[in-house]
N, CA, C and O of each residue as an XYZ file, in Angstrom:
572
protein
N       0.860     -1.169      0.000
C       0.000      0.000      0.000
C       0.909      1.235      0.000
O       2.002      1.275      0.563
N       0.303      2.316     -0.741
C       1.441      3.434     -0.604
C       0.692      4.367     -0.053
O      -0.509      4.244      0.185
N       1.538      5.578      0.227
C       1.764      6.273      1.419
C      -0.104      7.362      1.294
O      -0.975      7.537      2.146
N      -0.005      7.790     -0.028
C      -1.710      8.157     -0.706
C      -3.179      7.405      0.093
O      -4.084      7.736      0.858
N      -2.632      6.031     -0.774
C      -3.916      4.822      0.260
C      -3.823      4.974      1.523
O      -4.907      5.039      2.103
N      -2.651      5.075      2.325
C      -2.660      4.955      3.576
C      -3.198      6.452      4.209
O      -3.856      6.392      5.249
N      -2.980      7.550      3.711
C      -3.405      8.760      4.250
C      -4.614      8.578      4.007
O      -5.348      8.838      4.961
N      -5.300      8.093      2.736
C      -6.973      8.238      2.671
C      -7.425      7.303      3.622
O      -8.382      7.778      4.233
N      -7.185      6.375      3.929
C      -7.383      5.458      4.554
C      -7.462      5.496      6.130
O      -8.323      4.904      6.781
N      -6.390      6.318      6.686
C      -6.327      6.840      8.136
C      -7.306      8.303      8.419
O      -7.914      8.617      9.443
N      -7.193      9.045      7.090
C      -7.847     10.363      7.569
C      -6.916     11.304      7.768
O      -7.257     12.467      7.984
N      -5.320     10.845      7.712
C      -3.961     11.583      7.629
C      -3.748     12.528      6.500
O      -4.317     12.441      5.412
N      -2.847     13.475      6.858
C      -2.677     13.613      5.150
C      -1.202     13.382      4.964
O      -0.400     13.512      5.888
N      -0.761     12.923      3.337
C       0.607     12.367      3.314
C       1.489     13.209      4.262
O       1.952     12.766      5.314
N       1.670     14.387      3.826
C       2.727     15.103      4.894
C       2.587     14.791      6.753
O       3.520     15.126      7.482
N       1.520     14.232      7.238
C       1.733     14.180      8.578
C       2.368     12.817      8.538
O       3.315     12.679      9.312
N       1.996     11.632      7.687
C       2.770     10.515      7.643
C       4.018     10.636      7.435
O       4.650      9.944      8.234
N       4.697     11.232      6.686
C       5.986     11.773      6.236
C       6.608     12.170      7.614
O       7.597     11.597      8.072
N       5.972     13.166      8.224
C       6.669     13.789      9.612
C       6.794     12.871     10.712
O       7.754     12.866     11.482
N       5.831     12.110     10.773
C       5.681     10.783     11.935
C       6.986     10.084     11.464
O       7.919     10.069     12.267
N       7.160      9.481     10.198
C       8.187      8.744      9.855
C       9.631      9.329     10.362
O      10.531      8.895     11.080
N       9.414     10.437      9.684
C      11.015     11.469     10.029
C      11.547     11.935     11.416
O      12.708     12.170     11.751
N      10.041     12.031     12.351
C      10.606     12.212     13.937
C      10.244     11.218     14.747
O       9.932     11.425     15.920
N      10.254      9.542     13.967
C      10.406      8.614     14.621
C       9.124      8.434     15.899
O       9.339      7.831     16.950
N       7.831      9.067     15.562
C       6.697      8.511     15.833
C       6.434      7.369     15.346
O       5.662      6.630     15.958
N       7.000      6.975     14.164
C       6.413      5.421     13.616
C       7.984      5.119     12.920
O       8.713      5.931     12.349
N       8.265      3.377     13.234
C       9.358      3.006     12.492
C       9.333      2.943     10.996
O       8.415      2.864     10.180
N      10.864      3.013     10.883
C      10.920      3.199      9.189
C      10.204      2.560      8.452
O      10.308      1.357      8.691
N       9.385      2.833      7.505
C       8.845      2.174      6.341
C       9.577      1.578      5.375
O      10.645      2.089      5.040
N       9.114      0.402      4.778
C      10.357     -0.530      3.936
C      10.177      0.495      2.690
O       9.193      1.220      2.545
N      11.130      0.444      1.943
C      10.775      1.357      0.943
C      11.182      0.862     -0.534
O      12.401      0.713     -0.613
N      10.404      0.528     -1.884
C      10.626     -0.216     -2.440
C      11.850      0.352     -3.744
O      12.505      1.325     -3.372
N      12.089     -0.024     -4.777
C      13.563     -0.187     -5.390
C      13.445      1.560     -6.211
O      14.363      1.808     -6.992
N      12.598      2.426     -6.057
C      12.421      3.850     -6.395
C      12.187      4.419     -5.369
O      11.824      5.584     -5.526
N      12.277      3.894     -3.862
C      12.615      4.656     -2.672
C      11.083      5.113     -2.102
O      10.957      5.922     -1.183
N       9.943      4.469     -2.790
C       8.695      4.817     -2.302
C       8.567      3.761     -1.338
O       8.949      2.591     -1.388
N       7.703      4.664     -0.088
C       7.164      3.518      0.868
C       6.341      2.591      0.584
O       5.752      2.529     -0.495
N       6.226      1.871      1.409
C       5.564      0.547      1.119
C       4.884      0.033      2.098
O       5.422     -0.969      2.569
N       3.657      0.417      2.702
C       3.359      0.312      4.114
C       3.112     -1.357      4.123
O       2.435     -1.873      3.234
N       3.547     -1.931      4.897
C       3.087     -3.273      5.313
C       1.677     -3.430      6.773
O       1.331     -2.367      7.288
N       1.084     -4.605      7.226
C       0.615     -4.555      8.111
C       0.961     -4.066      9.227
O       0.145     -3.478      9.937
N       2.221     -4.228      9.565
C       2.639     -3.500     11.202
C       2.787     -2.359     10.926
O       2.985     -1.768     11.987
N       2.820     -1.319      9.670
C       3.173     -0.092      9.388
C       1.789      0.469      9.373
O       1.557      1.467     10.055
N       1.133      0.082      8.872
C      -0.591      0.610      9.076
C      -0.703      0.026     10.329
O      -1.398      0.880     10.879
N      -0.517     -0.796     11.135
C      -0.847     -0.750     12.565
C      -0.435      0.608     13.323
O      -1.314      1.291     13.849
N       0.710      0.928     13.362
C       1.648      1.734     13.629
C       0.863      3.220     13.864
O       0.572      3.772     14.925
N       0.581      3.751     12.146
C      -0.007      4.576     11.306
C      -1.538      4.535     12.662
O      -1.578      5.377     13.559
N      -2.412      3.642     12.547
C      -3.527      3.543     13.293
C      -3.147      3.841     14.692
O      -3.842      4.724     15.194
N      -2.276      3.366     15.419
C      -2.179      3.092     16.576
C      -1.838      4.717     17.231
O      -2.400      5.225     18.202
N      -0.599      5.415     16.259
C      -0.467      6.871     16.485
C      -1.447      7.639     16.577
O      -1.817      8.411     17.462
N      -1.818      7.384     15.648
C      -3.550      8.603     15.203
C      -4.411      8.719     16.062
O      -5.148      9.666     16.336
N      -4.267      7.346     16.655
C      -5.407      7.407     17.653
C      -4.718      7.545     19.164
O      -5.740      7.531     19.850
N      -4.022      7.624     19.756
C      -2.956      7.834     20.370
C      -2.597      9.504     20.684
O      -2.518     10.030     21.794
N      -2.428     10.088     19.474
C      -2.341     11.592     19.313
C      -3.761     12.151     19.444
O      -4.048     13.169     20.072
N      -4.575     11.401     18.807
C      -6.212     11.935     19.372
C      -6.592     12.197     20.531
O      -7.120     13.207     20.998
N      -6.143     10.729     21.214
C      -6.598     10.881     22.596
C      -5.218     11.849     23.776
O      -4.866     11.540     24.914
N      -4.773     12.965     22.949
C      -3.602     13.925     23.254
C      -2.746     13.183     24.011
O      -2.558     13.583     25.159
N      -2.062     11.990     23.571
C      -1.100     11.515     24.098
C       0.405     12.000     23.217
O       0.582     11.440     22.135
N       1.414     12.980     23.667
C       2.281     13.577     23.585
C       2.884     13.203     21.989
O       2.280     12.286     21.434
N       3.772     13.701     21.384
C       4.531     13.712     20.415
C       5.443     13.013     21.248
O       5.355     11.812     20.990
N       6.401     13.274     22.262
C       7.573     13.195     22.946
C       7.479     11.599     23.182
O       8.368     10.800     22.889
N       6.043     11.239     23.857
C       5.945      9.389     24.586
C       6.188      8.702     23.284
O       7.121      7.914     23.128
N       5.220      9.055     22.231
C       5.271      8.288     21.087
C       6.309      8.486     20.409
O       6.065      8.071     19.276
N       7.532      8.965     20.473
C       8.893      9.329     19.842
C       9.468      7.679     20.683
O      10.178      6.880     20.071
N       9.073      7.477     21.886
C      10.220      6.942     22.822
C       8.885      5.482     22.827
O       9.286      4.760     23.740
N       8.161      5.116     22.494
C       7.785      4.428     22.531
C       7.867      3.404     20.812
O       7.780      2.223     20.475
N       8.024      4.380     20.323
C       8.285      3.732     18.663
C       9.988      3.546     18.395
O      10.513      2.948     17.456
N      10.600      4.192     19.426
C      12.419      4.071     19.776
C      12.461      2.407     20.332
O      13.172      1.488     19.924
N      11.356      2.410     21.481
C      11.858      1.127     22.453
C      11.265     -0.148     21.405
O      11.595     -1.312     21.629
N      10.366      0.211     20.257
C       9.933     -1.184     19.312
C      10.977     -1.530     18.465
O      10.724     -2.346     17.579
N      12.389     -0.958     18.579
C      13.448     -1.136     17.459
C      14.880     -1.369     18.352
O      16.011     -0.905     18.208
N      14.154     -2.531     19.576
C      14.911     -2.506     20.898
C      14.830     -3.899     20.957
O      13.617     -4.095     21.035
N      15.386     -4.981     20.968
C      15.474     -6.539     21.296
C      15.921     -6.626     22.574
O      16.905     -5.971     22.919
N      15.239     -7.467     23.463
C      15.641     -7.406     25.279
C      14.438     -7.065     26.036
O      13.384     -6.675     25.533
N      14.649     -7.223     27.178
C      14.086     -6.600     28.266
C      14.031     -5.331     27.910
O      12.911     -5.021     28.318
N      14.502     -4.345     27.402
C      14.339     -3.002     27.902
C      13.204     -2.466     26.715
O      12.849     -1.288     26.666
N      12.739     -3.430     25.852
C      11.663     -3.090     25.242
C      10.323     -3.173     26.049
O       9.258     -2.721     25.627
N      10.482     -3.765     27.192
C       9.441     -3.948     27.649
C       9.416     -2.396     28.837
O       8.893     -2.410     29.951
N       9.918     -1.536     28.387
C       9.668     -0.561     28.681
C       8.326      0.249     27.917
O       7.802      1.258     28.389
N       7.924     -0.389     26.705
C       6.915      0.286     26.138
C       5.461      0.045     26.814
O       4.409      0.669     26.675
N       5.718     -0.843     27.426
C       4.317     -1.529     28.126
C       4.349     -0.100     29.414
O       3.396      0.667     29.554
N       5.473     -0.024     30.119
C       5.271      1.266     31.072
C       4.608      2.626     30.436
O       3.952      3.428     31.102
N       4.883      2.745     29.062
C       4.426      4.323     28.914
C       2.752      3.838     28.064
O       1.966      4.697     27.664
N       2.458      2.099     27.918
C       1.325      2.806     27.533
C       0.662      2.784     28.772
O      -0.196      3.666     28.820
N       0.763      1.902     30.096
C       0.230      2.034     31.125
C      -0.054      3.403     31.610
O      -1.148      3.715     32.082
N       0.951      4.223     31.488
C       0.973      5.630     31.993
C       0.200      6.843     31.115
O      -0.210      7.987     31.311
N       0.267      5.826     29.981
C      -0.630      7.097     29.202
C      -1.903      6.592     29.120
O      -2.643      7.303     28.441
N      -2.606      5.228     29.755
C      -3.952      4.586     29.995
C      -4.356      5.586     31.213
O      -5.346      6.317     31.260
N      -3.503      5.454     32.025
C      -3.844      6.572     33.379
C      -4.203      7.851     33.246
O      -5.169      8.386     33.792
N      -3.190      8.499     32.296
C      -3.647     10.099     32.037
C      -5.226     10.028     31.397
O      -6.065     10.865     31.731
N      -5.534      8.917     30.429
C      -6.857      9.031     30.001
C      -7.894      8.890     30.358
O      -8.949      9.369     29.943
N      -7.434      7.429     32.105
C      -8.211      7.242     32.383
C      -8.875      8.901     33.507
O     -10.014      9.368     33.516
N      -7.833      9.306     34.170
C      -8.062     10.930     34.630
C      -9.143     11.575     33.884
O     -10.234     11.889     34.360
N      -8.599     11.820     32.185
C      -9.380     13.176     31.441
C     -10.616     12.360     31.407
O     -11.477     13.091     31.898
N     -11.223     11.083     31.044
C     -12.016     10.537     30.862
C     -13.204     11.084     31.909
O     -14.216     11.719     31.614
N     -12.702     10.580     33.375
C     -13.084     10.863     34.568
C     -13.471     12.536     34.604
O     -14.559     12.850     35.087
N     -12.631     13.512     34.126
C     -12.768     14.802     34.412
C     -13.728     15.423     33.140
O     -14.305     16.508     33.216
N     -13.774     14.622     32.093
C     -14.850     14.651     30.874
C     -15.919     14.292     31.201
O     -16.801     14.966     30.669
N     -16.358     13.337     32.002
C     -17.967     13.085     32.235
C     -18.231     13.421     33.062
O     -19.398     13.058     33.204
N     -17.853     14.107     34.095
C     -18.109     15.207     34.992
C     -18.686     16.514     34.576
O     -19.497     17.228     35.166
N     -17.860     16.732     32.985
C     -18.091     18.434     33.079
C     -19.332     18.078     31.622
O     -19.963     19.020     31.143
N     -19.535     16.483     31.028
C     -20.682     16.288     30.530
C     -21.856     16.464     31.817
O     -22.723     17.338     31.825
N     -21.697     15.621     32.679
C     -22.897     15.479     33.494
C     -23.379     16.433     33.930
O     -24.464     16.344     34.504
N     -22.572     17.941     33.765
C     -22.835     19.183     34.332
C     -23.509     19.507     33.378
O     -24.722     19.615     33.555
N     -23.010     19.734     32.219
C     -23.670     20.157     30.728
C     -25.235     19.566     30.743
O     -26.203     20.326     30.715
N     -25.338     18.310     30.785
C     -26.719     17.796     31.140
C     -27.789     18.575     31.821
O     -28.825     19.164     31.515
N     -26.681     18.171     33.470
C     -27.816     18.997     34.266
C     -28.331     20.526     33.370
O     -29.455     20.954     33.105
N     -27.315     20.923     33.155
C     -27.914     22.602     32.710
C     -28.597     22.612     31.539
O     -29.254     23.583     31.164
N     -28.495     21.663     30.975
C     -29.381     21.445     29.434
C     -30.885     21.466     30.120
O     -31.755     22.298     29.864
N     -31.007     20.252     31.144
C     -31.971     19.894     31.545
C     -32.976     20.725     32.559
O     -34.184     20.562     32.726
N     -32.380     21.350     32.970
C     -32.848     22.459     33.876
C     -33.006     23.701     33.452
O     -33.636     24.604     34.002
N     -32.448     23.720     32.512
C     -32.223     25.507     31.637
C     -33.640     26.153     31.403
O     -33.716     27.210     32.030
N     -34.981     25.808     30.582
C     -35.886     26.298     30.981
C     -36.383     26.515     32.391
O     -37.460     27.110     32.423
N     -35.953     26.237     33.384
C     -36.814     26.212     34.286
C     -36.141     26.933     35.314
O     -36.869     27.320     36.228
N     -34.592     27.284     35.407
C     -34.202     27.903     35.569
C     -34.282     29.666     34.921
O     -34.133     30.625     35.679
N     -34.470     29.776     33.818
C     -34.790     30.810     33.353
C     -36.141     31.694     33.480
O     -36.333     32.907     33.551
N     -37.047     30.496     33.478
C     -38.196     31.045     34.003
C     -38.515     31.634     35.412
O     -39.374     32.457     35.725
N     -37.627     31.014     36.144
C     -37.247     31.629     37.738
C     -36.570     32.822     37.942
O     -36.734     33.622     38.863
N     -35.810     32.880     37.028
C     -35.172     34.176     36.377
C     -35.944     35.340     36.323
O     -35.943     36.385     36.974
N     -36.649     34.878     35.324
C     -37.475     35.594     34.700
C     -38.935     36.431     35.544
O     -39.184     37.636     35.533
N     -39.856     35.126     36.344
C     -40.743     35.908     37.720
C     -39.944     36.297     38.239
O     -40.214     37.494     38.142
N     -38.874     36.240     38.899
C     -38.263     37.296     40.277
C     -38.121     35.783     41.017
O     -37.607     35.885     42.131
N     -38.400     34.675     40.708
C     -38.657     34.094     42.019
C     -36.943     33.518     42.150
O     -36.721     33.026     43.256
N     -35.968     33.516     41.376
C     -34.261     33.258     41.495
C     -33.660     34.607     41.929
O     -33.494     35.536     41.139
N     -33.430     34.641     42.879
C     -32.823     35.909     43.423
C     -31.289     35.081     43.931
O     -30.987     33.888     43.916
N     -30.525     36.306     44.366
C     -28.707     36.089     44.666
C     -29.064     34.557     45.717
O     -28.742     33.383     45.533
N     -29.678     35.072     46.583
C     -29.843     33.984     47.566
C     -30.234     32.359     47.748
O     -29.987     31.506     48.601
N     -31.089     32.401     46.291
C     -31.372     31.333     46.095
C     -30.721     30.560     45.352
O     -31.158     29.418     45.211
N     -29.665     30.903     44.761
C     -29.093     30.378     43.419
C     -28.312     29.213     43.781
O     -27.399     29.393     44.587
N     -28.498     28.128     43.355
C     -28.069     26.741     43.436
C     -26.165     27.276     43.206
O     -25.590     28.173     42.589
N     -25.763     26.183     44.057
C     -24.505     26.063     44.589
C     -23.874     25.082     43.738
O     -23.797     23.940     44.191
N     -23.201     25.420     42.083
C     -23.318     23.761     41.366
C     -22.192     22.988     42.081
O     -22.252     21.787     42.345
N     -20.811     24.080     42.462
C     -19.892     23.234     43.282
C     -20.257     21.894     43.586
O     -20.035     20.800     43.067
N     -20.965     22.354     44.712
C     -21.941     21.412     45.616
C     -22.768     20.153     45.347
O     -23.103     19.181     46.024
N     -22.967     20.571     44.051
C     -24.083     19.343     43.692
C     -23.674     18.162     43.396
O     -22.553     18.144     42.889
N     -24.260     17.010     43.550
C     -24.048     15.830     42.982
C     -24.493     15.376     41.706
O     -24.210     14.232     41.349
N     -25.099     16.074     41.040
C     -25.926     16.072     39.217
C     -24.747     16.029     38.552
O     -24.977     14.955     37.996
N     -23.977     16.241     38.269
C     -22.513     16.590     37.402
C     -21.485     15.895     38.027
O     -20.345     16.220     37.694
N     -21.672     14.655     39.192
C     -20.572     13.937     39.374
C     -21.621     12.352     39.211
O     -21.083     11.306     39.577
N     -22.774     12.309     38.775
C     -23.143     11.337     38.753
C     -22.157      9.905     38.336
O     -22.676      8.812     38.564
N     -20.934      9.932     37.811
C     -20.113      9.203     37.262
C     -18.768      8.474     38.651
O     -18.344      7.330     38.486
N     -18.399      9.129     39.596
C     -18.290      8.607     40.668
C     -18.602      8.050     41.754
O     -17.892      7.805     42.729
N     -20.074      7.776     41.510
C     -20.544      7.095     42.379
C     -20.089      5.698     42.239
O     -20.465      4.843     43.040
């Protein structure tokens, strides 16, 4: 597959594949006897695995050192298993701190007429105004 198919195919465009290759986000591509790439299966794994990886804002820098330690024979490749553990953690965090500030969005979706209309008679004054800090509607996900 060449480097065209593979950008339509990921949603990439050639030049970000090109740059991944060159700053060693993804290992070298075999490249055939006119020097064009040649993606194989582990190279579209690779290709997939980044994309989605960089989506879920996992660093340029981890994935430099994690596509370093796959061109590593030994034990010390099994250093790659540490950074995806560590970058499962950071997601599992934003994940956690994402359906929080959904469940808030909810509540206020859900309440928004009726809040406004309180607004609106006089009957929401400074004093009455819900405390969202406080609430449990927008952490429904830690329970």
């Amino acid at each position: 597959m060449n480097i065209k198919e593979v950008a339509e195919m990921f949603g990439l465009t050639v030049d970000t594949i090109r740059y991944y290759e060159r700053i060693g986000v993804i290992p070298p591509v075999t490249r055939d006897e006119r020097g064009y790439r040649v993606f194989m299966k582990k190279d579209l794994n690779w290709v997939f695995l980044v994309k989605n990886l960089r989506n879920a804002g996992v660093s340029i820098e981890s994935l430099v050192d994690f596509a370093a330690l796959s061109q590593i024979h030994g034990d010390e490749r099994l250093a790659q298993k540490d950074i995806l553990r560590h970058q499962l953690a950071e997601l599992d965090e934003k994940l956690a701190e994402m359906t929080k500030t959904r469940d808030l969005l909810e509540y206020k979706i859900e309440t928004y007429d009726e809040h406004i209309a309180k607004f609106n008679n006089g009957e929401m004054t400074e004093d009455k105004i819900e405390k969202l800090w406080k609430m449990k509607h927008f952490n429904k996900s830690a329970k």
